[in-house]
C-alpha positions in Angstrom: 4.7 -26.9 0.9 3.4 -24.8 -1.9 5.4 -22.0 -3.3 4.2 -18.4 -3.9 4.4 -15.1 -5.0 2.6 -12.5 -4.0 2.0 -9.5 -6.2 1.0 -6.2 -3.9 2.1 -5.4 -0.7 -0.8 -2.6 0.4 -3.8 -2.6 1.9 -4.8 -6.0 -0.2 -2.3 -7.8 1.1 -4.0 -7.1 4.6 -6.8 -8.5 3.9 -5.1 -11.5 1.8 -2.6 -11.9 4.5 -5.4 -13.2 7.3 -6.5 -16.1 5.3 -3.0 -17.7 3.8 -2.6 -21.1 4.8 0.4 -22.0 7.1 1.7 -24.0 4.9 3.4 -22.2 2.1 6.4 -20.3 1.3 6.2 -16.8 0.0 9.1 -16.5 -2.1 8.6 -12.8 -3.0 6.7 -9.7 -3.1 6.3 -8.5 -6.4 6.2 -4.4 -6.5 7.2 -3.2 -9.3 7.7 0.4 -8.2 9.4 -0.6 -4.8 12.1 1.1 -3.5 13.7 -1.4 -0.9 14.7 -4.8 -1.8 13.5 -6.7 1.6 10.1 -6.7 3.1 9.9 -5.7 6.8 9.3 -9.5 7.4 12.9 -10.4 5.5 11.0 -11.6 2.2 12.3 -10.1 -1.2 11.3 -7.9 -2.8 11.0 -8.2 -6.8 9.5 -6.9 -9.7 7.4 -9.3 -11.9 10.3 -9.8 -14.5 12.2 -11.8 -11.9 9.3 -14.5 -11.5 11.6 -17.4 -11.8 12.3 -21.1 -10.9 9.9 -23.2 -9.0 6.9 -21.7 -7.5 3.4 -23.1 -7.6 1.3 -19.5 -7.7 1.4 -16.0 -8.1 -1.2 -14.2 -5.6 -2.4 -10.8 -6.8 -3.6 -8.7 -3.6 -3.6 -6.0 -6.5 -8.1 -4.7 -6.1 -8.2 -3.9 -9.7 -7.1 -7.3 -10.5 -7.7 -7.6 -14.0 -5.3 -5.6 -15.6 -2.5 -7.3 -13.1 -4.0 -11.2 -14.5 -3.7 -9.8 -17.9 -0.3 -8.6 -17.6 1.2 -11.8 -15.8 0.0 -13.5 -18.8 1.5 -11.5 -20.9 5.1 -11.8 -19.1 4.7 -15.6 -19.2 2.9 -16.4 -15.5 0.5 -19.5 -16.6 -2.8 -18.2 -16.5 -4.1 -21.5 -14.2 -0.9 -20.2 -11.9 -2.4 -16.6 -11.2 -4.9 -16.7 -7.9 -6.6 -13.3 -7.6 -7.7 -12.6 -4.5 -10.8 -9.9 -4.7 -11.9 -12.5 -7.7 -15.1 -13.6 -6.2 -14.7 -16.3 -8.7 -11.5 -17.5 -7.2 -12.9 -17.6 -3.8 -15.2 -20.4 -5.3 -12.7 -22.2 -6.9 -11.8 -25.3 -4.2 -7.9 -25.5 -5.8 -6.8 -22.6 -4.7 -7.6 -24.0 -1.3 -4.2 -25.4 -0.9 -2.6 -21.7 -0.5 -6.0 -19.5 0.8 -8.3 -20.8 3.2 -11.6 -20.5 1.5 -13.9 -20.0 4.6 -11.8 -16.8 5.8 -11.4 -15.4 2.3 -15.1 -15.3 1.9 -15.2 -14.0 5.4 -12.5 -11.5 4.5 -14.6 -10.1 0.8 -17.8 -10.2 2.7 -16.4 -7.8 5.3 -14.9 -5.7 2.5 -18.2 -5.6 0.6 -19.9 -4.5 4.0 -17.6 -1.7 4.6 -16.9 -0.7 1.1 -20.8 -0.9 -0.4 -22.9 -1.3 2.6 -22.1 1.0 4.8 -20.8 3.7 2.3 -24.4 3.4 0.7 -26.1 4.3 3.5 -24.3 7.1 4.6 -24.6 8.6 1.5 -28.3 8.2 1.0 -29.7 10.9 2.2 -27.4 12.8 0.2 -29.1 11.1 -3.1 -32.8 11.2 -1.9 -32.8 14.7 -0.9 -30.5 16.2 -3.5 -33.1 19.1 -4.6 -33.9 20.1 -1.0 -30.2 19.4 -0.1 -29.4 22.2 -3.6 -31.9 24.5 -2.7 -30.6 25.1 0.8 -27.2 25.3 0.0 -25.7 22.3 1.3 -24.0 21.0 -1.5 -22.6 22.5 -5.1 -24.6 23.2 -8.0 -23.1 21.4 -10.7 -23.9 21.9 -14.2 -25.0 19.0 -16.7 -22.4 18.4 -19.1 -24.0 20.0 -22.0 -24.8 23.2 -20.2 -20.9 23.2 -19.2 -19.4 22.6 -22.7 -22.3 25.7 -23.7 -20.6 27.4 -21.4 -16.9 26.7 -22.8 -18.2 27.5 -26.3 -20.5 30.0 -26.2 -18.3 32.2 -24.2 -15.2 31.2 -25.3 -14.3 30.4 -21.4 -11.3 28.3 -20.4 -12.1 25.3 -18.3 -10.0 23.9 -15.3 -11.5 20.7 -14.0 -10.5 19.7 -10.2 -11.5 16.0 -9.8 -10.3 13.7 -6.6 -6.8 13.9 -7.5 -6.9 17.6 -7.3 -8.7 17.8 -4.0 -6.5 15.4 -2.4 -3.6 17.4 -3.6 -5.0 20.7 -1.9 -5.1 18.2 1.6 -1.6 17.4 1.0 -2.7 13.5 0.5 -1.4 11.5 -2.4 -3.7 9.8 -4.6 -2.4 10.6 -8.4 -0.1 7.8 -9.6 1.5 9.9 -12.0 2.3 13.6 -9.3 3.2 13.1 -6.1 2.1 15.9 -3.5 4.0 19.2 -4.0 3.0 21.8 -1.6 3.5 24.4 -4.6 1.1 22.9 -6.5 -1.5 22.4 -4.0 -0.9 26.3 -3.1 -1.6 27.1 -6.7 -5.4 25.0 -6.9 -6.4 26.1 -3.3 -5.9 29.6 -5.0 -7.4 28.7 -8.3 -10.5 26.7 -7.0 -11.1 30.3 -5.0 -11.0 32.6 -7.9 -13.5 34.5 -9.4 -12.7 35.4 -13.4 -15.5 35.9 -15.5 -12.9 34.2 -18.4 -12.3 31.0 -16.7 -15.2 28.0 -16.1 -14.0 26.4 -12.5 -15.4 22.5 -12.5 -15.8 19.3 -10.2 -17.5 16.5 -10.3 -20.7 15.5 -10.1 -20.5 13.6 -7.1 -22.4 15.5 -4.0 -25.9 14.7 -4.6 -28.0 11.9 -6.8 -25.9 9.4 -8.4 -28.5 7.5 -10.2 -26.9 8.4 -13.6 -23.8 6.4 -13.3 -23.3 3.0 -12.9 -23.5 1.1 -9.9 -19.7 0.5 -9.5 -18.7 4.3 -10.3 -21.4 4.9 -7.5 -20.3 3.0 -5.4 -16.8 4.4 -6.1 -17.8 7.9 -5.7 -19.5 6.8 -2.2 -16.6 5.3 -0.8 -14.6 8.0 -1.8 -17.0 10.5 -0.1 -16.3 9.2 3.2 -18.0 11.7 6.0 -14.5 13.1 7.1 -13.2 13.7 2.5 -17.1 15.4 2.0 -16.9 17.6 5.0 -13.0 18.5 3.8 -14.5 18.8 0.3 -17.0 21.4 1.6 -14.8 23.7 3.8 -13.4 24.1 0.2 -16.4 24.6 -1.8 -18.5 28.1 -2.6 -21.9 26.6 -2.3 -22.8 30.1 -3.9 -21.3 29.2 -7.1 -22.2 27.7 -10.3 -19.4 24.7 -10.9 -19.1 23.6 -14.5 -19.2 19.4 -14.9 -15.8 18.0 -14.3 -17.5 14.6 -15.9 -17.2 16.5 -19.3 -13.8 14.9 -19.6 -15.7 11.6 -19.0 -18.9 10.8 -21.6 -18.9 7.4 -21.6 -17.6 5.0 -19.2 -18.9 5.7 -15.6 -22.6 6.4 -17.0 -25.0 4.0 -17.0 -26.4 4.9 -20.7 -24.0 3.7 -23.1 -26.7 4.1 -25.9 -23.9 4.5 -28.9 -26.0 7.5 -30.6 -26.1 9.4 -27.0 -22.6 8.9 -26.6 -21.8 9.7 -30.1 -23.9 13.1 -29.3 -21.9 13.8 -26.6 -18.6 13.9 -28.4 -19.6 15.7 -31.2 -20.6 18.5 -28.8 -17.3 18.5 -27.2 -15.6 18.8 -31.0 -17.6 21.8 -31.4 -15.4 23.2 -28.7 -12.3 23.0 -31.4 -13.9 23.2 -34.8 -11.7 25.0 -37.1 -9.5 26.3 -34.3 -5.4 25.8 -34.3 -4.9 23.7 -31.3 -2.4 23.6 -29.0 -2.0 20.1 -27.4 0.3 20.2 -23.9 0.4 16.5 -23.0 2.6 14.0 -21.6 5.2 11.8 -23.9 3.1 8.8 -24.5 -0.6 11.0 -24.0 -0.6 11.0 -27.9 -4.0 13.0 -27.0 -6.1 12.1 -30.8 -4.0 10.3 -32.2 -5.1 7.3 -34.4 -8.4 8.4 -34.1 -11.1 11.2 -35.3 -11.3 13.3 -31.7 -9.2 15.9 -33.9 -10.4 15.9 -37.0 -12.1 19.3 -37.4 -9.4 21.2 -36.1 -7.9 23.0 -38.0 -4.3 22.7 -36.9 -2.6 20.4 -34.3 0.7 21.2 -32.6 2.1 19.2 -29.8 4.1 20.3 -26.8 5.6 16.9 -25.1 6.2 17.0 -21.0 6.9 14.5 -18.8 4.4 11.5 -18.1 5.2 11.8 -14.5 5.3 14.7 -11.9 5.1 17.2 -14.6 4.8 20.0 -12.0 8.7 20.0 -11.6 9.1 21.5 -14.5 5.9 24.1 -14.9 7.6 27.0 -15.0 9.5 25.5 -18.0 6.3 24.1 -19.5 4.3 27.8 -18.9 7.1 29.2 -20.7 6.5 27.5 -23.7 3.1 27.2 -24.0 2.9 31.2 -24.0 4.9 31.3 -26.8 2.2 29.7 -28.8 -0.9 30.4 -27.2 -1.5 33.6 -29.6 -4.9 33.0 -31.3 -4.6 29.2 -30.4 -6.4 26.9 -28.3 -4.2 25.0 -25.7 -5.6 21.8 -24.6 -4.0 20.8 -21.6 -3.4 16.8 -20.3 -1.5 16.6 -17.7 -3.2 15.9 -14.6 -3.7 18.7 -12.0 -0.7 20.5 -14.2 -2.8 21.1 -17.0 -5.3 23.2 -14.2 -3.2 25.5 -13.4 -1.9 25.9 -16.4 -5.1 26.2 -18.1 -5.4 29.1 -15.2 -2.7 30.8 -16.2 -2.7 31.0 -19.7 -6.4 32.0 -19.6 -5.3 35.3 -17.2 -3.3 36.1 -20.0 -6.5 36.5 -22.2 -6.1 33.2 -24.2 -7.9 30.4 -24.6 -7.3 27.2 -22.8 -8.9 23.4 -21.7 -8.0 21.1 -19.1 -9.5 17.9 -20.1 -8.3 15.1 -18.9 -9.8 11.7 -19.8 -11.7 12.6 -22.9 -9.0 10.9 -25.2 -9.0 7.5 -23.5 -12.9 7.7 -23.1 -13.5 8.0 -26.5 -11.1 5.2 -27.6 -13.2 2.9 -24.8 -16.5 4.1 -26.1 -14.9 3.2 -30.2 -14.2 -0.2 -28.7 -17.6 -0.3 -26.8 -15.3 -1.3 -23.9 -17.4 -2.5 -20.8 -14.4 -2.8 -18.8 -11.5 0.0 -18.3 -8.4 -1.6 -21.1 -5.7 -0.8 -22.3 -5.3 1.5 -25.7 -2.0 0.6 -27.8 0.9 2.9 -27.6 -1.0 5.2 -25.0 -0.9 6.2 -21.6 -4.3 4.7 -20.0 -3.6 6.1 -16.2 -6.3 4.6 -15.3 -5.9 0.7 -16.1 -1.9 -0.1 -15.5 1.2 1.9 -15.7 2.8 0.8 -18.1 6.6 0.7 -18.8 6.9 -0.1 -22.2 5.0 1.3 -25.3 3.7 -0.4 -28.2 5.3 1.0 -31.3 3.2 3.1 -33.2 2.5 2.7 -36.8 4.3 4.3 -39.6 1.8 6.4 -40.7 0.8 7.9 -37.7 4.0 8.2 -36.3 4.8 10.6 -39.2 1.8 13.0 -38.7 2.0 12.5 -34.9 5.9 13.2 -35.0 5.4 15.6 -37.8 3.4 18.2 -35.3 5.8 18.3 -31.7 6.8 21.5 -32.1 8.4 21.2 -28.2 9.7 19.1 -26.0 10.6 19.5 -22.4 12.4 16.9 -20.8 12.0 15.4 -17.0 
């Protein structure tokens, strides 16, 4: 009887779950953010520094597997020992017969790929074939290009709040954000932000409601699962088809588009440093954001000061962090990352008559795009929300922990 792990207990572990042999022992689920100790079944329930003893293989139900392999290798898992279970490649792999049955877990990926590609696709062609006609008559946003909405930002010295999926889920009350959990208050706050009209403030989403030719075929594909009939009709009771959106994608240059040409994507950057050329910057980020740091994002501003809040659930404390960040905001530009935080805060501040940015991404999209990165990875000694949490930092060097250090001017604490 073979002896296994298996890592993720969601909606993978439904689909892994029909095609286990009978034969095996599950010794544990590994969760490493789980608050019970026993699965509803009786199994444990661990986290993946307990692997231990005598199993034969750790099964990651995890969909975004890589990150998961990576990080089981890292913690000491043997890498022939780790079975990923959306790894097409795995599926082919007759070995791992002995714990998945190999004709139901290619029955099991071709059903996913059917409901998550197939079916998604075609409702959402019509959407992508007819997105002119679809603009003109005011069935879906108008959404600026990217260049036009960082124009916008600059030429006008207008403050940009960015709702992306996270945000609208928030507004339905439905969790999706790793990193803030749903808090009615703050839901409240972009329902009445996403409805304002201020002259001084640029309000952006994402490009998502019409062709999707531009990105790559798995951010497509993303997007169109995401815009399930039910989320795009939600999406719309929300939306002023009368408006002009800026680009929420602003925050996001490089990885979801299919042109990676590096000039192009250079170009792209350089436009968004025009934003803070020779402007005192104030950075609002999380503890381990370390938005610019050991790299050029930053370089033509012409001061950086840093006001550290928590990585997680940062809303708790925004009256705290609103505070503070009016304190300095006097002839400075806030930059604000900290999820759907920073868009109200960038909201706020900006109906106060100063200057501020929610943006998101753009730090860990330019470290991808400087490592030509074809996959999402990690970045040392950084928060990358979206490839693993991580619960311990590399250590930064000692050079740019003494500039980074060198400009916290606040700290508020979780």
């Amino acid at each position: 009887m073979k002896k296994v792990y298996i890592f993720g207990r969601g909606v993978g572990y439904s689909y892994l779950k029909k095609c286990l042999v009978n034969d095996i022992e599950i010794k544990a689920f590994i969760d490493n953010y789980a608050q019970e100790q026993v699965d509803v079944d009786g199994i444990p329930i661990i986290n993946e520094q307990s692997i231990c003893g005598d199993y034969d293989y750790v099964i990651v139900s995890i969909m975004s597997f890589n990150p998961i392999r990576q990080e089981l290798i890292e913690s000491g898992v043997p890498a022939e020992k780790i079975i990923c279970f959306f790894d097409e490649k795995d599926a082919e792999n007759p070995t791992n017969d002995v714990v998945i049955d190999s004709s139901k877990w290619k029955a099991e990926l071709n059903w996913k790929y059917t409901q998550e590609v197939v079916k998604p696709t075609l409702y959402n062609l019509p959407y992508e074939t007819n997105a002119d006609s679809l603009l003109e008559k005011k069935e879906i946003p108008y959404v600026m290009t990217e260049e036009e909405t960082i124009q916008e930002v600059l030429g006008a010295k207008k403050s940009l709040v960015r709702y992306g999926d996270g945000e609208f889920e928030m507004m339905l009350n439905r969790l999706r954000l790793r990193y803030q959990n749903v808090d009615e208050k703050l839901a409240a706050r972009l329902r009445e932000i996403i409805n304002s009209n201020d002259s001084r403030i640029l309000i952006a989403i994402a490009d998502n409601y019409g062709n999707l030719s531009k990105y790559t075929d798995v951010a497509a594909n993303g997007i169109r699962q995401y815009l399930a009939p039910s989320v795009r009709a939600a999406h719309m009771e929300i939306l002023d088809v009368s408006k002009k959106y800026g680009n929420a994608y602003v925050s996001r240059p490089y990885f979801i588009y299919k042109d990676k040409n590096p000039e192009v994507i250079r170009k792209k950057f350089n436009l968004i440093k025009k934003i803070w050329q020779n402007q005192d910057v104030i950075i609002v980020e999380g503890i381990h954001t370390r938005f610019g740091v050991g790299n050029d994002l930053l370089e033509n501003a012409r001061s950086i000061k840093r006001i550290l809040v928590p990585d997680k659930d940062a809303f708790k404390k925004y009256d705290e962090i609103l505070a503070v960040a009016k304190e300095h905001a006097a002839n400075h530009l806030t930059i604000g990352i900290v999820g759907p935080t920073a868009a109200v805060l960038a909201y706020d501040l900006a109906k106060e008559g100063h200057w501020a940015l929610d943006i998101g991404q753009l730090d860990t999209e330019y470290e991808w795009f400087l490592r030509g990165a074809e996959e999402r990875c990690d970045v040392p000694y950084k928060t990358v929300s979206e490839y693993v949490d991580k619960k311990d930092y590399e250590e930064m060097p000692a050079e740019l922990w003494e500039k980074y250090s060198g400009e916290i001017i606040a700290r508020i604490e979780a």
